[in-house]
C-alpha positions as CSV (number, residue, x, y, z in Angstrom):
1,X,119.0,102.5,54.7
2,X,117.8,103.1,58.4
3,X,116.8,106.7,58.9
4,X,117.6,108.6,62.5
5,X,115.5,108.2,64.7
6,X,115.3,108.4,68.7
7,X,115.3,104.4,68.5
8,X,118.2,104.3,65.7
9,X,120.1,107.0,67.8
10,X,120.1,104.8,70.9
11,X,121.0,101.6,68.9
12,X,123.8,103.4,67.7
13,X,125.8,104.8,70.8
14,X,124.3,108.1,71.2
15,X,122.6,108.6,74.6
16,X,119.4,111.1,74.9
17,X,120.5,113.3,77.5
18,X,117.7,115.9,76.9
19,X,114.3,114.5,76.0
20,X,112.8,117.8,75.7
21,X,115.6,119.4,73.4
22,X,116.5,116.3,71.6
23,X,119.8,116.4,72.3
24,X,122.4,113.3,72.6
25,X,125.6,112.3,73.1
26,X,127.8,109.4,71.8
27,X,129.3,107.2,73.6
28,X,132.1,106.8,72.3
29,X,133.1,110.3,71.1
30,X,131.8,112.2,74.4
31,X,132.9,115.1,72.7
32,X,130.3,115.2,69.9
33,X,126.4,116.8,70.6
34,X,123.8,115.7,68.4
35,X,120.6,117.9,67.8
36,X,117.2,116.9,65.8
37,X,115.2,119.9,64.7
38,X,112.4,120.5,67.2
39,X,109.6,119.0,64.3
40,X,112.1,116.5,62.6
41,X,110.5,114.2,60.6
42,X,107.6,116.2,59.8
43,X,106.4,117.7,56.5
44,X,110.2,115.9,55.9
45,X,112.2,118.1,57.8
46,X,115.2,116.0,58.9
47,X,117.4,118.9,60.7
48,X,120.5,117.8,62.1
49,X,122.7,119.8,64.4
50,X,126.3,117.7,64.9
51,X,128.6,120.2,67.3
52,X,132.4,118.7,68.6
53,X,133.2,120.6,71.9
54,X,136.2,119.7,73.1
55,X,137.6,120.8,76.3
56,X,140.5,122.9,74.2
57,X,140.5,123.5,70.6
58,X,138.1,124.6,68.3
59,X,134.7,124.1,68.5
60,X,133.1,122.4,64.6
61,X,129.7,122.5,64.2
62,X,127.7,120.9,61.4
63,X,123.9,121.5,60.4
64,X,122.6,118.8,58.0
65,X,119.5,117.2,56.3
66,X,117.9,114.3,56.3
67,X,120.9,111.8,56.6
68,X,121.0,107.6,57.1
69,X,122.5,106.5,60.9
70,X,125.4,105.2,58.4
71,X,126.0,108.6,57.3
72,X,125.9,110.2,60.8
73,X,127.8,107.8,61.6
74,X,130.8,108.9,59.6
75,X,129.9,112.7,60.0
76,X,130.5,111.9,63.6
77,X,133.7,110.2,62.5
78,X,135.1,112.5,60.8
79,X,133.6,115.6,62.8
80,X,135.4,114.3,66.1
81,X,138.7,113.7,64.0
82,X,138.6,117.6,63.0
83,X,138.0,118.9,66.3
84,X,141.0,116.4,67.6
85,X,143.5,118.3,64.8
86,X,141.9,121.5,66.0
87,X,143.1,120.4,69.6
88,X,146.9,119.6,68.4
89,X,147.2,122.5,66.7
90,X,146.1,124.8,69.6
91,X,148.4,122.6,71.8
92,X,151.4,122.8,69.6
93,X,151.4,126.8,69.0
94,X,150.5,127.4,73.1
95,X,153.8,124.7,73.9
């Protein structure tokens, strides 16, 4: 099980686009913002903050602990999919 790190995060298709906050981006799902708690890793806080913005629709946001890059891989997944039916459905009442 590979743990998240800022190496694992990079391997992965997430992009550090704020050193300072730890904050990143995938590349794949552009809407999705990953967060690591300010002392993650230490005394074993693992604080994750996953948060789909999409340009319309409703914003999902996610806090969890301690999780494998597998996991966050399908948290992203899945996180990206709700914020896509979240989209539709704005689209479809508004049309």
């Amino acid at each position: 099980m590979e743990s998240v790190t800022h190496e694992s995060l990079l391997e992965n298709n997430w992009e550090c686009t704020d050193v300072k906050n730890q904050k990143y981006n995938h590349t794949f799902l552009p809407d999705l913002i990953l967060f690591l708690s300010k002392d993650y890793g230490i005394d074993n806080n693992y604080m994750i903050k996953l948060l789909s913005t999409p340009d319309l629709g409703e914003t999902v946001s996610l806090n969890i602990n301690c999780v494998t890059i597998k996991d966050l891989g399908g948290l992203a997944h899945l996180l990206h999919k709700v914020s896509v039916v979240g989209l539709i459905k704005r689209l479809l009442i508004n049309y």
